[in-house]
Structure formats: C-alpha cells, structure tokens
C-alpha positions as CSV (number, residue, x, y, z in Angstrom):
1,X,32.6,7.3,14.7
2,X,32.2,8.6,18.0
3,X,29.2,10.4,19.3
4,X,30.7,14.0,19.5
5,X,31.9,13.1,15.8
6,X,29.0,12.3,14.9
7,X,27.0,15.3,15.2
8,X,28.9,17.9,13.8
9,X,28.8,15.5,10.3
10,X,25.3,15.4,10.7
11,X,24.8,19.2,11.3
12,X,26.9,19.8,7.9
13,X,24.2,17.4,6.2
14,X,21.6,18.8,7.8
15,X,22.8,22.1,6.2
16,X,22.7,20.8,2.4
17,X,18.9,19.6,3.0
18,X,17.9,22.7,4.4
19,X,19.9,24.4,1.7
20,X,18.3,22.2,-0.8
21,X,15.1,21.0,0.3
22,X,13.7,23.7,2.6
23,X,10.5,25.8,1.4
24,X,10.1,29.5,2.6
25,X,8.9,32.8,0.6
26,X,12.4,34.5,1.8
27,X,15.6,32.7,0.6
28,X,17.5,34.9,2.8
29,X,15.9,33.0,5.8
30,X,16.8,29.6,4.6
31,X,20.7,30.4,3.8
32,X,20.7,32.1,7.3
33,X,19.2,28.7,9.2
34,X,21.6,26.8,7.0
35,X,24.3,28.7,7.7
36,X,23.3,28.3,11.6
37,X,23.6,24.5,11.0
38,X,26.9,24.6,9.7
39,X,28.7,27.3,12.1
40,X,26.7,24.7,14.9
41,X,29.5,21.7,13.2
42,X,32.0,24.1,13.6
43,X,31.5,24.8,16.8
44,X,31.0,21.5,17.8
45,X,34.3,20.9,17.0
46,X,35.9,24.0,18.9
47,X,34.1,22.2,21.7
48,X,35.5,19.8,24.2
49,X,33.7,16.7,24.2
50,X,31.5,16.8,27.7
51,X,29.8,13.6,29.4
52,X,27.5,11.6,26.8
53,X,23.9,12.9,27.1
54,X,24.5,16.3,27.9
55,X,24.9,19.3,25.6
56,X,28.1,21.4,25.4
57,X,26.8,25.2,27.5
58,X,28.3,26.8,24.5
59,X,26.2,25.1,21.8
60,X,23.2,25.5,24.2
61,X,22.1,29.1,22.1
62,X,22.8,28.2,19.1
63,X,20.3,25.1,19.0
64,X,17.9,27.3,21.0
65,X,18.3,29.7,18.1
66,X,17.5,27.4,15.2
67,X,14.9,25.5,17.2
68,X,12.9,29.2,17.7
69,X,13.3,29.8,14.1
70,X,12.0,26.8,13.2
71,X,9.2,27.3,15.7
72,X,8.9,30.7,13.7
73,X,8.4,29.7,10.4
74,X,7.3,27.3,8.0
75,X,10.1,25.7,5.8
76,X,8.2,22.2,4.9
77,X,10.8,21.0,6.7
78,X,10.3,20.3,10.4
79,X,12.4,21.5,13.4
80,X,13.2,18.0,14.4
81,X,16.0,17.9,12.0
82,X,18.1,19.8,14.8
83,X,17.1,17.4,16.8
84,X,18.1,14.0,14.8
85,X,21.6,16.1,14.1
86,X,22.6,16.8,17.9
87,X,20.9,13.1,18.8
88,X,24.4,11.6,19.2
89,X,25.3,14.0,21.7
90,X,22.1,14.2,23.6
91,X,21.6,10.6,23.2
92,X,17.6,11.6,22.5
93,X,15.7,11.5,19.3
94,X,13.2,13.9,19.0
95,X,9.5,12.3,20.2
96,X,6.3,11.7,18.2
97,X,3.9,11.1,20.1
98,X,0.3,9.5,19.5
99,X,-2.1,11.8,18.5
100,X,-5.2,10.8,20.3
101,X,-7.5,11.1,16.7
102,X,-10.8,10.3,17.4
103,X,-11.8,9.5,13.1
104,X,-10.5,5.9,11.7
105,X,-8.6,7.3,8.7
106,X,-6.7,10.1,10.6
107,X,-5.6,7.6,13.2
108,X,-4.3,5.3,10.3
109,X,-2.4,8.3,8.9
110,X,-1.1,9.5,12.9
111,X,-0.3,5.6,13.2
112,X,1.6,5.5,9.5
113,X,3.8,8.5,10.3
114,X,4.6,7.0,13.7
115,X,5.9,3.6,12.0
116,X,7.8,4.7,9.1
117,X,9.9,7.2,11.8
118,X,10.6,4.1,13.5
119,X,11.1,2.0,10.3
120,X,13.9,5.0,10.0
121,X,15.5,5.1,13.4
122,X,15.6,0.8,14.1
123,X,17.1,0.3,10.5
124,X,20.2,2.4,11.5
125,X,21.0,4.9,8.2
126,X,21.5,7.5,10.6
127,X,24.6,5.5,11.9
128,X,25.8,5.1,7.9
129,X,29.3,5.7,7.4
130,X,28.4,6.9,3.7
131,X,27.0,10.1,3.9
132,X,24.5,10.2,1.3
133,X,22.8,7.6,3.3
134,X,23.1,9.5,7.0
135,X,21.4,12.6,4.3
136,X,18.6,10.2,3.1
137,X,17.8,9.3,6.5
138,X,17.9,12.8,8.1
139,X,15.6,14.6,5.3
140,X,13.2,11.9,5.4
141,X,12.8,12.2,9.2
142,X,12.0,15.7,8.9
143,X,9.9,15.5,6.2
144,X,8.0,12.5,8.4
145,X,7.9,14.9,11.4
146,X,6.8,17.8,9.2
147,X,3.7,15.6,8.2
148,X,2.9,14.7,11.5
149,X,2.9,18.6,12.4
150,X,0.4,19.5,10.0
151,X,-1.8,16.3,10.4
152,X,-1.6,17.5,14.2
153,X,-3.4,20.1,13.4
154,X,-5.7,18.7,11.1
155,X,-6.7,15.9,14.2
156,X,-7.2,18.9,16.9
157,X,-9.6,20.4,14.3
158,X,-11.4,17.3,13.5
159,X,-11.3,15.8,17.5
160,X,-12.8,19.9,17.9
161,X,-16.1,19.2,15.3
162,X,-19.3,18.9,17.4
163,X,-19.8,15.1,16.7
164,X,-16.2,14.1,18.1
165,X,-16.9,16.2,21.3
166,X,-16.1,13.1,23.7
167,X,-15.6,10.3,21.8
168,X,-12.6,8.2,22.7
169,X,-9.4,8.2,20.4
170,X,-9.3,5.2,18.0
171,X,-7.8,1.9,18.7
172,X,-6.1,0.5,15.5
173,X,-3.6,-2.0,17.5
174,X,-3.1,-2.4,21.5
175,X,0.0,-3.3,20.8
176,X,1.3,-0.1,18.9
177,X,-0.2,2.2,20.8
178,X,1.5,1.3,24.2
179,X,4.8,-0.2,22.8
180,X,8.0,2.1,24.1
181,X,8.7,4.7,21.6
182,X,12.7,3.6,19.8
183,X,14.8,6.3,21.5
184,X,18.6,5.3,20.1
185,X,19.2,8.0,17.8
C-alpha cells in the first residue's frame, strides 16, 4: 500500500478508537474529533498525492484543528494518534523524548514507555495489511504516549521537590539513553 494510501486507512481507524476508546465528560466532543478524523481520510483522498514528506496545504487545517483539540482536552487518549495516522505521508512518527527524571523508579517507568513505543514501531503492525492489527497498533501508541504525558508531569513535579533541586537525571543504560530514536513510521 502506498504511503498516501496509507494514511487515509489509518485516519478511518483512528476514528473507531477515538469513537470507542476515547474518555471525555462531553460525548458530543468525542464524535466531533472522530468525525474530524474521518472527513481528514476523505479528504485525503480528494487530494493529489504531493512529494513524500510533505503534507498536502489543504489537509494542513484540519490536522492543526484536531492536534489543538487534543491539546485542549483530556480524552485518555493522546494527540499523537494524529500523528502515527498522517506518519506515512509525513514520513515522521511523533517523538518521545527522554524525560530527564532525577528518582530511580520514574526513570524506569520514562525508560519502559520509551521501549514498548519502539517495541511498536520496529515490529511493523502499523504496516499490517489486516486492519485490526494497523487498529491494535495505533490505540496502543496512543495510549503509550498518553502515559508518558501524564508521567511527564508527574517527573517535572518530582525533579521540582526541594531535594531533586540539582541532581542529575538518572542513568539506567548509556546505551538507551543516547541510541537514535526509530523514526520509520
């Protein structure tokens, strides 16, 4: 399946996990970001394909739109899901990035998050030609990410505490901490 393919498919998935999976005191909210997701396929393929890496100008809003909501409000689901659908077309996976956690057990749980994303992205469901798979892969990526979000915050309030004032993120392997991040999407 080719790239420009590709995304629109995963935007209609990425509809039916928001639809299904997506937590938020307003159900009106969530049918209106899945129903973003889904006129975002359809418009995809209104679109003529344009150079690999780069983002049709007339999808440009409509992602923008969906990332703000996302940015917005809290649907214990995470914002990256946009990102993971449009990745074939962009040709970049949304980042997670090393938290810097200065306590041993919330740089285990920063360093667990970061693994099992990449477990995700170098084991290739994503590029599944059965769909409940390409699903599978997408709502556990955003559920990943949406964990990492919240134990963000829980890292900038424990590296804030008097006693971690200074003291240098933890080491739990060399290796891990300065390996390249996997990018394919």
């Amino acid at each position: 399946m080719n790239a420009f393919a590709a995304a629109p498919r995963r935007l209609r998935l990425a509809a039916d996990i928001f639809d299904r999976h997506a937590r938020h005191r307003t159900r009106a909210l969530i049918d209106i970001v899945a129903e973003g997701f889904r006129s975002t396929a359809g418009a995809f393929e209104d679109t003529d394909p344009c150079p690999p890496g780069e983002l049709p100008e007339e999808l440009c809003d409509a992602v923008a739109a969906m990332e703000a909501v996302f940015g917005a409000h809290d649907f214990e689901l995470s914002g990256a899901l946009v990102g993971y659908a449009i990745a074939p077309v962009t040709g970049e996976a949304p980042p997670m990035e090393d938290l810097g956690a200065v306590s041993d057990e919330l740089a285990r749980q920063d360093f667990e998050l970061r693994n099992r994303r990449r477990t995700l992205l170098c084991g290739g469901p994503l590029d599944s030609l059965d769909d409940e798979t390409v699903s599978w892969a997408l709502h556990a990526l955003a559920t990943v990410h949406y964990q990492h979000e919240r134990l963000a915050a829980e890292i900038k309030a424990d590296n804030a505490k008097p006693h971690n004032r200074g003291r240098a993120p933890v080491q739990l392997l060399p290796a891990a901490r300065t390996a390249p991040d996997h990018s394919d999407a």
